[in-house]
C-alpha positions as CSV (number, residue, x, y, z in Angstrom):
1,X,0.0,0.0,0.0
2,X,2.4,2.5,0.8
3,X,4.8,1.6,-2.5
4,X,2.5,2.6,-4.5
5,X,1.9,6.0,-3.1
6,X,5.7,6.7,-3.4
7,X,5.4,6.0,-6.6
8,X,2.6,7.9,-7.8
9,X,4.2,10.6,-6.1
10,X,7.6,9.9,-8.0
11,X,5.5,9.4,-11.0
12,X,3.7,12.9,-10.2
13,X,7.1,14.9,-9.4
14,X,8.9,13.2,-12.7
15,X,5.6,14.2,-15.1
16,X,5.7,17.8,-13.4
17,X,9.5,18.0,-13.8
18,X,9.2,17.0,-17.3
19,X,6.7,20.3,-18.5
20,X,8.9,22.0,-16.1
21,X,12.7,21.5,-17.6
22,X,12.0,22.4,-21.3
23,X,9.9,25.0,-20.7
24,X,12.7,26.4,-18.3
25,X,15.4,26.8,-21.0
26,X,13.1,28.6,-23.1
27,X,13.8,31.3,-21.0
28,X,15.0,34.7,-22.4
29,X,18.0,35.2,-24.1
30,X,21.1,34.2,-21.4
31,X,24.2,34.8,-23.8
32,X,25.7,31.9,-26.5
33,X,24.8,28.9,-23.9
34,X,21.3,29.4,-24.6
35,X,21.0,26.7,-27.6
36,X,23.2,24.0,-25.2
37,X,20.7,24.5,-22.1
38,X,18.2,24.4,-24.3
39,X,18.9,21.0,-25.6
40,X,19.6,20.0,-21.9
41,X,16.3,20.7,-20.6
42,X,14.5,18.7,-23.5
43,X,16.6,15.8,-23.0
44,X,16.3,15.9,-19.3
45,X,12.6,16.8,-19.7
46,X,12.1,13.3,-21.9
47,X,14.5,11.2,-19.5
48,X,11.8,12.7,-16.4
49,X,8.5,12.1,-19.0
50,X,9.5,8.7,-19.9
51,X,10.4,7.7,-15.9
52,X,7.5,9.3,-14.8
53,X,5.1,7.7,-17.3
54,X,6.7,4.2,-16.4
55,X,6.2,5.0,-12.7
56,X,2.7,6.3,-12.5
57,X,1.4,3.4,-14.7
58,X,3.1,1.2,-12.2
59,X,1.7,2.8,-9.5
60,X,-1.8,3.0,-10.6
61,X,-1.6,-1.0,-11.1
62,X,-0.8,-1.2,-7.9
63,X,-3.1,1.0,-6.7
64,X,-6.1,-0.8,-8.2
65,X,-4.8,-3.9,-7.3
66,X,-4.9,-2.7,-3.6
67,X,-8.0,-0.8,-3.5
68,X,-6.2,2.6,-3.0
69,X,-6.6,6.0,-4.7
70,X,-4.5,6.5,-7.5
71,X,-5.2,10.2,-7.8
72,X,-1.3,11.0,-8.4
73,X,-1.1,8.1,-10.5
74,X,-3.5,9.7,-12.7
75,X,-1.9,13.1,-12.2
76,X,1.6,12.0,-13.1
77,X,0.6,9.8,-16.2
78,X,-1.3,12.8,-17.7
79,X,1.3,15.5,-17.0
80,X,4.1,12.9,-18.3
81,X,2.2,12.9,-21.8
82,X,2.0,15.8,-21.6
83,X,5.8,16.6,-21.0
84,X,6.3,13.4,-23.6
85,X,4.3,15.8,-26.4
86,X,5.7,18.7,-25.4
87,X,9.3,17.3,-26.3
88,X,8.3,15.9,-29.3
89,X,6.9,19.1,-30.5
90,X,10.3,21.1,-29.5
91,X,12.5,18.6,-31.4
92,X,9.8,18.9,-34.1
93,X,10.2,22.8,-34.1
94,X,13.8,22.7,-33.8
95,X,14.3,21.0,-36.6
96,X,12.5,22.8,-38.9
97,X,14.3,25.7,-37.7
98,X,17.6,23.9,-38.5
99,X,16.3,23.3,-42.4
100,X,15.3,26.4,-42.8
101,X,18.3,28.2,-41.9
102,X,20.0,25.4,-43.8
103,X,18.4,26.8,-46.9
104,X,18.9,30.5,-46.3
């Protein structure tokens, strides 16, 4: 019973974390390490999507299998989509900027 709520909270913290990192180094313009923290946060926003998708559909499992709430579970799987899509869309941004200034 209490695993699972340390998970859903883990699961809860990663999915938050993973909105929270990319959306950080899109901060304003902080000199020519802008572009590297950039690509740090997205990575470290999909490492912190993917474990917290993992551990909130772990948790809920559990969860249901015990007959507990699984509020955070549900919490942490949406917001790790979320962070999942949100990645995906920056990569998919990024590199159309990349061809584009490739043609100019």
């Amino acid at each position: 019973m209490r695993d699972s709520h340390v998970k859903q909270f883990a699961g809860m913290l990663f999915g938050i974390g993973s909105i929270a990192f990319p959306t950080l180094a899109l901060m304003p313009e902080r000199g020519d390490s802008n572009s590297i923290l950039f690509f740090i946060g997205i990575i470290i926003g999909a490492f912190f999507a993917v474990a917290g998708l993992i551990l909130s559909a772990i948790s809920i499992k559990q969860a249901s299998d015990n007959g507990d709430n699984k509020a955070k579970g549900v919490v942490g799987l949406v917001t790790s989509i979320v962070g999942i899509a949100s990645c995906l869309f920056l990569f998919f941004i990024i590199g159309l900027a990349l061809l584009i200034a490739r043609k100019m």
